[in-house]
C-alpha positions in Angstrom: 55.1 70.2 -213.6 53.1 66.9 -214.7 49.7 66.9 -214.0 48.2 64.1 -212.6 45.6 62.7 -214.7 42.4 63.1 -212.7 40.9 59.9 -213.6 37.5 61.0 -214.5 35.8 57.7 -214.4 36.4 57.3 -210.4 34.0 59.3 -208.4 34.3 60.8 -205.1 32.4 59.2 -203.1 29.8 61.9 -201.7 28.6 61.6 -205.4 27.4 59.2 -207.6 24.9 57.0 -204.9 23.6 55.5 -208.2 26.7 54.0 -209.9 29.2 51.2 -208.9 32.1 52.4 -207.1 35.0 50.9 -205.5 34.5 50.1 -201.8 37.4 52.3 -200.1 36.3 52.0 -196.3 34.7 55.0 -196.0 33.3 56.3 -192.7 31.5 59.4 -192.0 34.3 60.9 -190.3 36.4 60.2 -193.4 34.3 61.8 -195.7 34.2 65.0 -193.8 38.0 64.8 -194.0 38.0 64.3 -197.2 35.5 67.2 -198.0 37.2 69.5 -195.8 40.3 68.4 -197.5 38.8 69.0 -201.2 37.7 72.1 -199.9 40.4 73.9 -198.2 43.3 72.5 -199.7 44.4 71.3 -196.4 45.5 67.9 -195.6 43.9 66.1 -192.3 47.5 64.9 -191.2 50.7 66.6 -191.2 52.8 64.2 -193.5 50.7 66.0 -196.3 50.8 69.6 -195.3 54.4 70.6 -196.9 53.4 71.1 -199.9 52.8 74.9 -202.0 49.4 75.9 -201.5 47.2 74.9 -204.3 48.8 71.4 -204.4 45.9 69.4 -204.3 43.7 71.0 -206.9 44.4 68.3 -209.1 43.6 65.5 -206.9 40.1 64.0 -207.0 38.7 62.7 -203.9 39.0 59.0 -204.6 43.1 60.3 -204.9 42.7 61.5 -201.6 41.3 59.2 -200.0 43.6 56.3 -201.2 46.5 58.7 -200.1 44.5 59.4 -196.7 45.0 55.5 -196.3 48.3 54.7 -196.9 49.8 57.6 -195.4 47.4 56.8 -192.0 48.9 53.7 -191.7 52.2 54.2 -192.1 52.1 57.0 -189.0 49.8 54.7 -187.0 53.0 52.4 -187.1 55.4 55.3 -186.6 53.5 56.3 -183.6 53.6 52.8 -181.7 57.2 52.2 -182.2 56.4 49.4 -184.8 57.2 50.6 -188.6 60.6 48.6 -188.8 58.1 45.4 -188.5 57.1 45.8 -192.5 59.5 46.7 -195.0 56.9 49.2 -197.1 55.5 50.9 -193.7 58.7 51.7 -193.1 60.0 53.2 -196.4 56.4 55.4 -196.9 57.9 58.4 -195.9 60.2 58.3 -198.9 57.9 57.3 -201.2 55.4 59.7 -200.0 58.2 62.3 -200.3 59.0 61.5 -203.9 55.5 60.9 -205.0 54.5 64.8 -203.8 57.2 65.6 -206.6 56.9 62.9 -209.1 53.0 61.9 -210.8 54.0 58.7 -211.9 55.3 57.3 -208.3 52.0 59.4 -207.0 50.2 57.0 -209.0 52.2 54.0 -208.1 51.1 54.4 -204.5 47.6 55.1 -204.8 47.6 52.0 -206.6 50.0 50.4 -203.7 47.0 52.0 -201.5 44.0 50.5 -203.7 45.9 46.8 -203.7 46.0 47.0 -200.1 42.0 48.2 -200.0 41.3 45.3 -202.3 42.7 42.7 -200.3 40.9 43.9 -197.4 37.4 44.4 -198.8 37.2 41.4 -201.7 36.1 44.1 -203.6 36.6 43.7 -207.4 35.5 47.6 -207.9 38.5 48.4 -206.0 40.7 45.9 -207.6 39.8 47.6 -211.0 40.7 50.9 -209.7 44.1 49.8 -208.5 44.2 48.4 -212.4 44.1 51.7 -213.4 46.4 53.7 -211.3 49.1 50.9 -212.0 47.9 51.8 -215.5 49.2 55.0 -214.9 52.1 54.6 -213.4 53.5 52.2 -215.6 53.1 54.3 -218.2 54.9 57.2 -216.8 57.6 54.4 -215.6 58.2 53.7 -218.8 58.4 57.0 -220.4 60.6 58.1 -217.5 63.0 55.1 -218.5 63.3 56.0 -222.2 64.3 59.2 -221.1 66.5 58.0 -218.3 69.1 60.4 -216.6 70.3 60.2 -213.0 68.5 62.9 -211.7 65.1 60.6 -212.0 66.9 57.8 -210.8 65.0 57.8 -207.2 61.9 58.4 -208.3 62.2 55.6 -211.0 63.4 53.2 -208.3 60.5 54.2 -205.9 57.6 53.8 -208.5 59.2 50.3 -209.7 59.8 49.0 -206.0 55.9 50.0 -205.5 54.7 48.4 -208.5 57.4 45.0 -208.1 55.7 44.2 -204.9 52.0 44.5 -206.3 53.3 42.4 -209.6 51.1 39.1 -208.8 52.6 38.1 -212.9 55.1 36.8 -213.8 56.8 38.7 -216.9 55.6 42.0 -215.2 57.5 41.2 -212.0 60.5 40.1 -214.5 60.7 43.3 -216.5 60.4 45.3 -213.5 63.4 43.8 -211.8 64.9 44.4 -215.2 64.0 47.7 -214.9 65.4 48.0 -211.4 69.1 46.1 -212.1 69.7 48.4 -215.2 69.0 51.5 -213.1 71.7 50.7 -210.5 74.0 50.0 -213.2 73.4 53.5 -214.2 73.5 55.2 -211.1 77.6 56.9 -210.5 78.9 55.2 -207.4 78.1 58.8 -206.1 74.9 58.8 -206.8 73.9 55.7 -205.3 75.7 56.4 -201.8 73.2 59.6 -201.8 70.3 57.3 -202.7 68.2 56.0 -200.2 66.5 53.8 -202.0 69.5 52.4 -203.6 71.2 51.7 -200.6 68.1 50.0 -199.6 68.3 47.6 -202.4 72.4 47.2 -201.6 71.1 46.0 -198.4 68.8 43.4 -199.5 71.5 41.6 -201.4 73.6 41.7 -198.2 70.9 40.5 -195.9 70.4 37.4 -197.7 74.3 36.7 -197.5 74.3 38.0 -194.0 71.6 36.3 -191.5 71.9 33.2 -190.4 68.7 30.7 -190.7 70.1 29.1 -187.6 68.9 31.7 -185.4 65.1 32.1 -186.9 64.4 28.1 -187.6 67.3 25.7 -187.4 69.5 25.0 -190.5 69.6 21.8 -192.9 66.8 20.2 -194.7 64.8 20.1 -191.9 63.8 23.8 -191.8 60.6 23.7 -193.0 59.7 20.1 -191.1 60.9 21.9 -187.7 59.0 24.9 -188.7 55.9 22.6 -189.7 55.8 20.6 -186.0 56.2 24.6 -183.5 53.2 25.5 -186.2 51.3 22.5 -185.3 52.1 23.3 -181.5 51.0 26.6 -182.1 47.6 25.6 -183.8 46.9 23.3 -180.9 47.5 25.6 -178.1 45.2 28.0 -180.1 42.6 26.0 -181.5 40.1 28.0 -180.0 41.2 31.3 -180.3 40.4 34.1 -182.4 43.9 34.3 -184.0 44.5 30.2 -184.2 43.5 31.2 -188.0 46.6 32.8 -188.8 48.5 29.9 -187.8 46.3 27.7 -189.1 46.4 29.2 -192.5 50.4 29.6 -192.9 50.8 25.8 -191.5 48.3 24.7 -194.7 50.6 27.3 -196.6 53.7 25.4 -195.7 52.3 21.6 -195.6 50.9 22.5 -199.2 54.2 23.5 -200.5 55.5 20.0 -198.8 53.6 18.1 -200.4 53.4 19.8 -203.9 57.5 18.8 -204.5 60.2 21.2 -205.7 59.2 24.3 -207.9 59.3 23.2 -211.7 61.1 26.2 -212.7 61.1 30.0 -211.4 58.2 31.0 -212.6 56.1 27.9 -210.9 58.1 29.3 -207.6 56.8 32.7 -208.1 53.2 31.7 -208.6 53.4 29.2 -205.7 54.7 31.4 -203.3 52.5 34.4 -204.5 50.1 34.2 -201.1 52.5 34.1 -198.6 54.5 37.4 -200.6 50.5 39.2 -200.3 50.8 38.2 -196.4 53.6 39.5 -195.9 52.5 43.2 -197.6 49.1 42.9 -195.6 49.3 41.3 -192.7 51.4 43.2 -190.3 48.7 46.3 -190.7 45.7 43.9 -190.3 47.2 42.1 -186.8 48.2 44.9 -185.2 44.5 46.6 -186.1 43.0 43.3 -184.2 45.8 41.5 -181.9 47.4 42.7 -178.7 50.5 43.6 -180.0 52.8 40.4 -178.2 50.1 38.7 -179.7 50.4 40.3 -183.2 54.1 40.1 -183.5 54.4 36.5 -182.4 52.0 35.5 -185.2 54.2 37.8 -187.9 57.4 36.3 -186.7 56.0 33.0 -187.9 55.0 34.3 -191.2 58.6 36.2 -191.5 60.2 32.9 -190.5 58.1 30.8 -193.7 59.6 33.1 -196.1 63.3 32.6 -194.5 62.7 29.6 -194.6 61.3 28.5 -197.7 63.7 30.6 -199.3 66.4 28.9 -197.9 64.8 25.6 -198.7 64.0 25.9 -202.5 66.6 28.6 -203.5 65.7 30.5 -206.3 68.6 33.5 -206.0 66.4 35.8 -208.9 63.3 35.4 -206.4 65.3 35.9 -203.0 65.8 40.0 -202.7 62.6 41.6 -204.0 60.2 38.7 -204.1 60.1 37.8 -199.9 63.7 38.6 -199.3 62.7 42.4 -199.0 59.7 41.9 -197.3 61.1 39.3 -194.6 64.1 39.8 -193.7 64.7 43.0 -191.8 61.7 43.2 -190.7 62.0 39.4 -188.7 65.1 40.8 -187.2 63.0 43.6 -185.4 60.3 41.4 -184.6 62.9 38.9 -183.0 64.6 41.6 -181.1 60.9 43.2 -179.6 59.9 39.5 -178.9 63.1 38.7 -176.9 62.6 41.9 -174.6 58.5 41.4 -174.5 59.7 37.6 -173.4 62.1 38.9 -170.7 59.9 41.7 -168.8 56.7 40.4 -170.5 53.9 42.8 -170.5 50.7 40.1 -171.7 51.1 36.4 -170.9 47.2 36.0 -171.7 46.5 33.4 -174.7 49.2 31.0 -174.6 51.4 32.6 -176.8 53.7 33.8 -175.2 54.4 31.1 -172.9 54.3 28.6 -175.4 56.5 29.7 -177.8 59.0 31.2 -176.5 61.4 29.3 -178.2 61.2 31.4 -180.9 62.7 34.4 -179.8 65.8 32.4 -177.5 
């Protein structure tokens, strides 16, 4: 077996007081799991206990902890009922699966984990450190592709789905998706029906054939202008409420693209439409940390129902099933269908948002 390159120039974080370090959200509670954890060999939550004893040896704490994070979160959403409401909280399990078999997708989500620390703290310590794990991983990716045989084939889909939704650049996003199409060619028909992950990416291209705009936002070339005026209603019901922000910050999202005219070419698209794709990776897990959760999902609905729509709108088929297509449209579907149930039998009518918008899940 690989092992993991211990990436000697990241300290864990009991050490070190006198050098820069990333800022991973450590508490003291945290450290003592991670200690404990560094110490014993045995992982603080069960997702991470199936593995041979010894296992983490070659982990350094800063690995740990950005594998405490990820794998936190995505059982924080499988406890409340809730992962189906972001496309990479729901597929964590399998990558956490392959990545306890495979270094290079182990790297490519610790630096999924890092990306997602970054964007919370503004740190550009932790921004570097994801640099490096993706450093990593890519590396590995590629040697694993020169060397390509179906028996790889899910862990080179896993760590290239990872890295695909970090890409924030163009040609890296491009050879990725390169990277990804060429594998399913390769995959036997037989193989890919035993695939998860392949299946996964089968369904993407369906969805965007299969749901209809009409039931999220209307149809036409009025999408985003109907979308535009329930935002505005939205921001003025809300105007002085904590999360009025969030819908404050899409609708200048949106009225921004308006006004800017159609994308030049693909890759003016892509950088154009590079916020709202980070929303959707981050957001669900920072709403449901600080809205009630009617509250919470309402506000992601919107954000789901942007991408539809400007997707729809500007029509860029190479951008549609792994740039916001992935990360949008399932996931609106289960929001929609928890909405329309919270709206019948509602739990919290507090806020105005549910009252005022349920239109959006009728």
């Amino acid at each position: 077996m690989n092992r993991l390159c211990d990436y000697s120039d990241t300290v864990f974080l009991a050490e070190g007081h006198n050098r820069r370090h990333p800022d991973l959200l450590m508490t003291w509670r945290i450290m003592t799991e991670l200690r404990r954890w560094h110490m014993t060999g045995i992982a603080p939550l069960p997702h991470l206990q199936l593995v041979p004893e010894g296992f983490w040896d070659k982990y350094t704490g800063t690995d740990l902890r950005l594998l405490l994070h990820v794998t936190r979160v995505s059982m924080d959403f499988e406890r409340r009922g809730i992962s189906n409401c972001s496309v990479w909280v729901q597929k964590m399990p399998t990558f956490l699966a392959i990545a306890l078999e495979t270094p290079f997708v182990m790297s490519s989500l610790l630096a999924f984990s890092a990306s997602h620390m970054a964007w919370i703290t503004r740190n550009t310590d932790t921004s570097d450190l994801m640099l490096q794990y993706k450093g990593f991983a890519l590396n590995g990716l590629r040697r694993s592709l020169h060397k390509f045989s179906e028996s790889i084939s899910e862990a080179v889909l896993a760590a290239s789905i990872l890295l695909l939704w970090q890409a924030n650049e163009w040609q890296e996003w491009v050879s990725l998706q390169c990277g990804i199409t060429s594998v399913l060619k390769a995959m036997s028909p037989a193989i890919k029906r035993r695939s998860e992950l392949a299946m996964f990416l089968d369904q993407q291209n369906s969805n965007k054939h299969g749901y209809s705009l009409e039931i999220f936002c209307g149809s036409g070339p009025t999408i985003l202008d109907t979308l535009t005026a329930d935002l505005l209603d939205m921001e003025y019901s809300l105007a002085h409420q904590l999360h009025g922000s969030y819908i404050s910050e899409l609708l200048q999202f949106i009225q921004n693209i308006q006004c800017g005219g159609p994308f030049a070419d693909i890759e003016e698209a892509f950088d154009r439409l590079r916020p709202l794709k980070t929303w959707l990776l981050w957001l669900p897990p920072a709403l449901f940390a600080e809205q009630e959760e009617v509250s919470a999902l309402i506000i992601l609905s919107q954000y789901y129902t942007a991408a539809v729509a400007i997707t729809s709108t500007f029509h860029f088929p190479d951008l549609e099933d792994l740039y916001l297509g992935s990360l949008s449209l399932s996931p609106l579907a289960f929001v929609q269908e928890i909405l329309r149930v919270r709206v019948i039998m509602p739990v919290h009518q507090e806020d105005g948002l549910v009252e005022g918008n349920s239109h959006f899940v009728q």
